[in-house]
N, CA, C and O of each residue as an XYZ file, in Angstrom:
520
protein
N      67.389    159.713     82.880
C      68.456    159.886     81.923
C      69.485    158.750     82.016
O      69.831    158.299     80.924
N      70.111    158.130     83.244
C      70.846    157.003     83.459
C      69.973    156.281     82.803
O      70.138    156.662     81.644
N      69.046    155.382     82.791
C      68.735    154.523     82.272
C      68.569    154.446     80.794
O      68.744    153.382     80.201
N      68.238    155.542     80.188
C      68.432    155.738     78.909
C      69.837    155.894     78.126
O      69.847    155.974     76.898
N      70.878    155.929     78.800
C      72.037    156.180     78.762
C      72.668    154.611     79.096
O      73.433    154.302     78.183
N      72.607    153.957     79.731
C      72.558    152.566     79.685
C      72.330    151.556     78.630
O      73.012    150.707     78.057
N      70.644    152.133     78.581
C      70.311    151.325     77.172
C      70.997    151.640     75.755
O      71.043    150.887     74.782
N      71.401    152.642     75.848
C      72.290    153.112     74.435
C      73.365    152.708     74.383
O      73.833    152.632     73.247
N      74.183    152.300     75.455
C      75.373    151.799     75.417
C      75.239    150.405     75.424
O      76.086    149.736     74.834
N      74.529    149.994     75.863
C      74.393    148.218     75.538
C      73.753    147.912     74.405
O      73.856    146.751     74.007
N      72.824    149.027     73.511
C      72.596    148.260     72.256
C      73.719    149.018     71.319
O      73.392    148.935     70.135
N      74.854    149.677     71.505
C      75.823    149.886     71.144
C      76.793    148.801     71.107
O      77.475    148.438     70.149
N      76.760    148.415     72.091
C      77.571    147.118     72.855
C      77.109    145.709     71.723
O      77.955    145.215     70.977
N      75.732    145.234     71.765
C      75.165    144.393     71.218
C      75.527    144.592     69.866
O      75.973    143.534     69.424
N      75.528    145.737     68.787
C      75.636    145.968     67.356
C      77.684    145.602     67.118
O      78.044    145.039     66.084
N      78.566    145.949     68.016
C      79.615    145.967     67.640
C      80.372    144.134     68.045
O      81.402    143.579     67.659
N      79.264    143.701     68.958
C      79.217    142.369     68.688
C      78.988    141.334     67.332
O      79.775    140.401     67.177
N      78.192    141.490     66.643
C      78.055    141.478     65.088
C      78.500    142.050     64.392
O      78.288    141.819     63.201
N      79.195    142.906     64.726
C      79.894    143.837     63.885
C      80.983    142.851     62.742
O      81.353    141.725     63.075
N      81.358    143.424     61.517
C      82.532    142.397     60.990
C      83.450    142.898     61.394
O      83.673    144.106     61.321
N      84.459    141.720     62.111
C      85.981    142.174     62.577
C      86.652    141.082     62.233
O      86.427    140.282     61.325
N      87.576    141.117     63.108
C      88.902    140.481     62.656
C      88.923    139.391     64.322
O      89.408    139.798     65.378
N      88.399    138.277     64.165
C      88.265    137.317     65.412
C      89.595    136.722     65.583
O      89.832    136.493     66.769
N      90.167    136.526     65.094
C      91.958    135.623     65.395
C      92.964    136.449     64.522
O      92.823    136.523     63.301
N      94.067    137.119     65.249
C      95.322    137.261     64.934
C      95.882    136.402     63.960
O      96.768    135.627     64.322
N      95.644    136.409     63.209
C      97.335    135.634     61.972
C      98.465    135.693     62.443
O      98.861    136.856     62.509
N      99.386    134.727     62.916
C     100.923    134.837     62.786
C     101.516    136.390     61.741
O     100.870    137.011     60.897
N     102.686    136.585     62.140
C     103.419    137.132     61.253
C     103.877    137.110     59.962
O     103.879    138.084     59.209
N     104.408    135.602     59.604
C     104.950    135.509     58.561
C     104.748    133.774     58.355
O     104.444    132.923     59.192
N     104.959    133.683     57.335
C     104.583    132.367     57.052
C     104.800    131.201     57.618
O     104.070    130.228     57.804
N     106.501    131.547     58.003
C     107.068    130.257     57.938
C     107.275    130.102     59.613
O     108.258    129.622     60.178
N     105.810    130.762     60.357
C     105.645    130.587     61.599
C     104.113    129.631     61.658
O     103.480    129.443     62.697
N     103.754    129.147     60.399
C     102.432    128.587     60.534
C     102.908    127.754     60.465
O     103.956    127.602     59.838
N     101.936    126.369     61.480
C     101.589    125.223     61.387
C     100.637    124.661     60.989
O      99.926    124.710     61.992
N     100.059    124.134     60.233
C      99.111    123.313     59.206
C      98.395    122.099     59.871
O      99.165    121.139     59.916
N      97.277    121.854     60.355
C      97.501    120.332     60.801
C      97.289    119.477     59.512
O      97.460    119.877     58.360
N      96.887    118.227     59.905
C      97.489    117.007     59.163
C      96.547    116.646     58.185
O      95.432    116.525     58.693
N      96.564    116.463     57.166
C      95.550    115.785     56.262
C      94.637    115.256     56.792
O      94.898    114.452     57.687
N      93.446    115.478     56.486
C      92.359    114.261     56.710
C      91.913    114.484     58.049
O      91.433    113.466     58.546
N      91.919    115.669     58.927
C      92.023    115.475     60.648
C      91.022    116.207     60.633
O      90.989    116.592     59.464
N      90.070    116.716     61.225
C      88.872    117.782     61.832
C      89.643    119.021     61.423
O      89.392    119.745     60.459
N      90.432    119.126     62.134
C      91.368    120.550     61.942
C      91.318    120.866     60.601
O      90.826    121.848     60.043
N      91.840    119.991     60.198
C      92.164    120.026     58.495
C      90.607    120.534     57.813
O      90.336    121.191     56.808
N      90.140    120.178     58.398
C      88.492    120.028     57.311
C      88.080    121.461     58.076
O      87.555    122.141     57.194
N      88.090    122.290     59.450
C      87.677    123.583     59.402
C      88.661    124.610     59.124
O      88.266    125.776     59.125
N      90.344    124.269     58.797
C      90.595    125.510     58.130
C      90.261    125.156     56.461
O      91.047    125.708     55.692
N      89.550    124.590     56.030
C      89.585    124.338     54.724
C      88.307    125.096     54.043
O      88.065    125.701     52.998
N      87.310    124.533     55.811
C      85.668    125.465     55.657
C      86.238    126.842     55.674
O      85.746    127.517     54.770
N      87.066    127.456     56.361
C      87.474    128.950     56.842
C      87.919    129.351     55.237
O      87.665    130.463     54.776
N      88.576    128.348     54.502
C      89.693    129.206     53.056
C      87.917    129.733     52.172
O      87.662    130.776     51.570
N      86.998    128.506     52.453
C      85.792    129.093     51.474
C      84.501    129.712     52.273
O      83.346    129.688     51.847
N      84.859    130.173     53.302
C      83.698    130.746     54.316
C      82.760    130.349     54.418
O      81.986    130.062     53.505
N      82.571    130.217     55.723
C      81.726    128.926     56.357
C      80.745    129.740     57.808
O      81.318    130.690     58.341
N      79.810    129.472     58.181
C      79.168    130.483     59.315
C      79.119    129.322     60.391
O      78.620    128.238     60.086
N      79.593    129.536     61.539
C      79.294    128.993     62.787
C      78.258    127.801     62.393
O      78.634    126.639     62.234
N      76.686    128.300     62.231
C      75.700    127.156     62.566
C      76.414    125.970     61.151
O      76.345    124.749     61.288
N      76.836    126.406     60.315
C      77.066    124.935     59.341
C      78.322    124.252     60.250
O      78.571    123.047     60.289
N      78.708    124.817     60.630
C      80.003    124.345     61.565
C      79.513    123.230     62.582
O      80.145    122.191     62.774
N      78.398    123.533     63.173
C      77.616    123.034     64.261
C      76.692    121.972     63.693
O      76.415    120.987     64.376
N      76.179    122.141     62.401
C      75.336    120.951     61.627
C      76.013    120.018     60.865
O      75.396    119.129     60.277
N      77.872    120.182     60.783
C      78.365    119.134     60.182
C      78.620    118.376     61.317
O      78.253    117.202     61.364
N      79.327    119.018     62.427
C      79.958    118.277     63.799
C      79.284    117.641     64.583
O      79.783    116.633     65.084
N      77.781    118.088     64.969
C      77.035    117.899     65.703
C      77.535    118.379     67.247
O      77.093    117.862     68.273
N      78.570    119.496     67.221
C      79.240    120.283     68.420
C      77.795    121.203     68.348
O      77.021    121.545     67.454
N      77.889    121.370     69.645
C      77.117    122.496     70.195
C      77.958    123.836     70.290
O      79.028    123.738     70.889
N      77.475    125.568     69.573
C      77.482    126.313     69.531
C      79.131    126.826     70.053
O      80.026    127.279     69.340
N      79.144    126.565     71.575
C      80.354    127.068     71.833
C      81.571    126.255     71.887
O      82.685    126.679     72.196
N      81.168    124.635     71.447
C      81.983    123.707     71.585
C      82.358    124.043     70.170
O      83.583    123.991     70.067
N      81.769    124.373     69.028
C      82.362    124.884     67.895
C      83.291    125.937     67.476
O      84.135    125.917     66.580
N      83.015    126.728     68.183
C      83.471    128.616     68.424
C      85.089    128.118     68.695
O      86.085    128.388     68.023
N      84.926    126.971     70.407
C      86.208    127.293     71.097
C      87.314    126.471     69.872
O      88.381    126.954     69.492
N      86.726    125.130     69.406
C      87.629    124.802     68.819
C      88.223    125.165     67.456
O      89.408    125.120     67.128
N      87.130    125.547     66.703
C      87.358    126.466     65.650
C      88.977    127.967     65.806
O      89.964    128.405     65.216
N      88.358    128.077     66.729
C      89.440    129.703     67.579
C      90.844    128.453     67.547
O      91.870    128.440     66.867
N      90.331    127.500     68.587
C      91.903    126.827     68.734
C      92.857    125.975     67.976
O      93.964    125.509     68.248
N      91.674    125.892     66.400
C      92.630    125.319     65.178
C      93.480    126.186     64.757
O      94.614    125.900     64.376
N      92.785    127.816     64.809
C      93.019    128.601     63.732
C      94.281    129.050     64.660
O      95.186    129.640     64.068
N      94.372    128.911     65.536
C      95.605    129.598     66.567
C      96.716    128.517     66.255
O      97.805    128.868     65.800
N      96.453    127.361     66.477
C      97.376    126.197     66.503
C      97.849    126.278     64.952
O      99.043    126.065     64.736
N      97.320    126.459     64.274
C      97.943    126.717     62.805
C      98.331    127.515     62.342
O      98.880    127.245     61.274
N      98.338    129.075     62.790
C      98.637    130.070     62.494
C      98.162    131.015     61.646
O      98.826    131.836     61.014
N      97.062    130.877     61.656
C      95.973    131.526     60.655
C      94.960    132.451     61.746
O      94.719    132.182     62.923
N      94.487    133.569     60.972
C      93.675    134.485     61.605
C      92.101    133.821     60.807
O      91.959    132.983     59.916
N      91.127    134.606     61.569
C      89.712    134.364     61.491
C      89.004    135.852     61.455
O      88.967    136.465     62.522
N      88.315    136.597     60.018
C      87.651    137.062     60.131
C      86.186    137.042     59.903
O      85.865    136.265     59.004
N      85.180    137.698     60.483
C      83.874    137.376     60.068
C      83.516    138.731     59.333
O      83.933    139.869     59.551
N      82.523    138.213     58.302
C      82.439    139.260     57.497
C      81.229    138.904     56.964
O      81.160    137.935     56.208
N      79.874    139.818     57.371
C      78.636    139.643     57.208
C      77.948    138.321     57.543
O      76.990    137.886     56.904
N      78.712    137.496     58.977
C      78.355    136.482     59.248
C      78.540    135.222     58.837
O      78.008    134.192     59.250
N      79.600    135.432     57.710
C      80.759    134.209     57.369
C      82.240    134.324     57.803
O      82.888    135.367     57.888
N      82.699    132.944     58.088
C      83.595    133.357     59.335
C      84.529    132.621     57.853
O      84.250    131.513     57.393
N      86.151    133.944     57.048
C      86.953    133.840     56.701
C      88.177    133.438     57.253
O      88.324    133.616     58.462
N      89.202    132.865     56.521
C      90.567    132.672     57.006
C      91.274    134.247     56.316
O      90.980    134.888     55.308
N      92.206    134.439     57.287
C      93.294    135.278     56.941
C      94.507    134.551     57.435
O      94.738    134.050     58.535
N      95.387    134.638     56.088
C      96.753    133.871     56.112
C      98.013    135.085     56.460
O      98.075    136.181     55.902
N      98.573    134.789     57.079
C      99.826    135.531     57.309
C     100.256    135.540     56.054
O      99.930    134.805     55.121
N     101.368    136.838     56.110
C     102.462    137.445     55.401
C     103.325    136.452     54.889
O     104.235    136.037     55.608
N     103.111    135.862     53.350
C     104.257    135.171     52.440
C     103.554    133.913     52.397
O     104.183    132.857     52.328
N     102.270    133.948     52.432
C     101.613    132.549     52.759
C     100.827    132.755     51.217
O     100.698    133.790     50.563
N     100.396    131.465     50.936
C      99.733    131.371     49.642
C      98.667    130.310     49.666
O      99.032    129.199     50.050
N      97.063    130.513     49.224
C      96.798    129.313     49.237
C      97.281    128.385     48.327
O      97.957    128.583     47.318
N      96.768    127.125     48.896
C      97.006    126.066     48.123
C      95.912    125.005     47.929
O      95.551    124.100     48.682
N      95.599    125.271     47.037
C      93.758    124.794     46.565
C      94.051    123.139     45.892
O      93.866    122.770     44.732
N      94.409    122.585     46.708
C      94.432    120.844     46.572
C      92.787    120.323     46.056
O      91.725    120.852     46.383
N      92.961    119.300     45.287
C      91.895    118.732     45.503
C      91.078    118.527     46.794
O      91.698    118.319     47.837
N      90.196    118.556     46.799
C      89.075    118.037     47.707
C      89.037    116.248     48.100
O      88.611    115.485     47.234
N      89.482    115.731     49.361
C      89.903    114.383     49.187
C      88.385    114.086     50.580
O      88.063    114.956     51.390
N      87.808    112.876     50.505
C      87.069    112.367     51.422
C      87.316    111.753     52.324
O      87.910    110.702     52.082
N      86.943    112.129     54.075
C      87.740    111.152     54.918
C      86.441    110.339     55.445
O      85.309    110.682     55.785
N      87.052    109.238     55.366
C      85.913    107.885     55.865
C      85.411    108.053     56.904
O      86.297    107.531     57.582
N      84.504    108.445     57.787
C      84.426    108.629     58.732
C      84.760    106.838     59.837
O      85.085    106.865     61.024
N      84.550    105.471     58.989
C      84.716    104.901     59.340
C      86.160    103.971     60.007
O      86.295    103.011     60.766
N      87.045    104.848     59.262
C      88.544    104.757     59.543
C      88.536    105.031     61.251
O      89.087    104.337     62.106
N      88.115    105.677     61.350
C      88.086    106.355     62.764
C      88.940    106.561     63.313
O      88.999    105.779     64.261
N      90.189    107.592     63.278
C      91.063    108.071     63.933
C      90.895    108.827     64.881
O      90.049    109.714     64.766
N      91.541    108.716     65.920
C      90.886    109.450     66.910
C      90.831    111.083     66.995
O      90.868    111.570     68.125
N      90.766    111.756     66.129
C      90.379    112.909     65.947
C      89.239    113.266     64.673
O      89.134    114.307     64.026
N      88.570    112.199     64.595
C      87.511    111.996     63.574
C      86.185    111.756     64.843
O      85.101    112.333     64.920
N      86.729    110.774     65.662
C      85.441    110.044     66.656
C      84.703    111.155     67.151
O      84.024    110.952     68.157
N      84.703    112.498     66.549
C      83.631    113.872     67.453
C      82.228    113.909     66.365
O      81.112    114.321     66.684
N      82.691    113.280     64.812
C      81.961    113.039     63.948
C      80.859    112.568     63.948
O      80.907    111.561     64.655
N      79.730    112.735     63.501
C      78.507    111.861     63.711
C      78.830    110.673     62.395
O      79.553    110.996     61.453
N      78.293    109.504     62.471
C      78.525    108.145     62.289
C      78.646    107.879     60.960
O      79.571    107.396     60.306
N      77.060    108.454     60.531
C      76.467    108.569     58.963
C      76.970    109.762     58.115
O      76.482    110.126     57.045
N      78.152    110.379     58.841
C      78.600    111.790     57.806
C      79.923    111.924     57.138
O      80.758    112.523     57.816
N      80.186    111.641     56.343
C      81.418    111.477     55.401
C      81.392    113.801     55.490
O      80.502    114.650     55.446
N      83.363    113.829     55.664
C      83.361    114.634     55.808
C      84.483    115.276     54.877
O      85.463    114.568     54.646
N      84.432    116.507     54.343
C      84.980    116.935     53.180
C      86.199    117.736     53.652
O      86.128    118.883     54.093
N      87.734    116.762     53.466
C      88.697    117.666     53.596
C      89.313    118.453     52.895
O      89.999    117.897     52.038
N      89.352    119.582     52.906
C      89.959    120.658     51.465
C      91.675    120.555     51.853
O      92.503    121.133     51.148
């Protein structure tokens, strides 16, 4: 009976792992978010997050490996003040209270400019900042 009782709780365990939740806290109110900067990595995955984006495309634009994507993804969305939900395996932005998007054109950053928060980029990939 323990062991069967085990296994039910870990594929309990395993399902609420996939489960859709709510992965990052949102700030409170708006005018506690920080934005990063045009044209920066940052910039280009909360932009993937405003039109939902799943981990592995995250990992096939960057050429980051799996959890090197996860952690920094988590640590844009914190540093900016935006929450992260996943929802059927697309990972959404949630904006704090009094926040609005703001659907700018779509501008291209050179990858050849090379600022040093571009150099994680692979060489041949022009990358789309929203």
């Amino acid at each position: 009976m323990n062991a069967e009782l085990a296994r039910n709780r870990r594929l309990e365990a395993l399902s609420k792992r996939k489960a859709d939740r709510i992965l990052v806290q949102p700030r409170r109110h708006a005018c506690e978010m920080d934005p990063p900067e045009e044209g920066t990595v940052a910039a280009w995955l909360i932009g993937a997050l405003i039109h939902g984006v799943t981990s592995r495309e995250i990992e096939d634009k960057t050429g980051w490996s799996r959890s090197t994507a996860t952690v920094n993804l988590y640590q844009v969305a914190k540093r900016a003040g935006v929450g992260i939900r996943r929802q059927s395996e697309k990972l959404h932005i949630i904006l704090p209270e009094g926040a609005e998007r703001n659907s700018s054109s779509a501008r291209v950053v050179n990858p050849d400019r090379k600022p040093d928060n571009v150099r994680l980029l692979r060489e041949t990939e022009r990358v789309i900042a929203i």
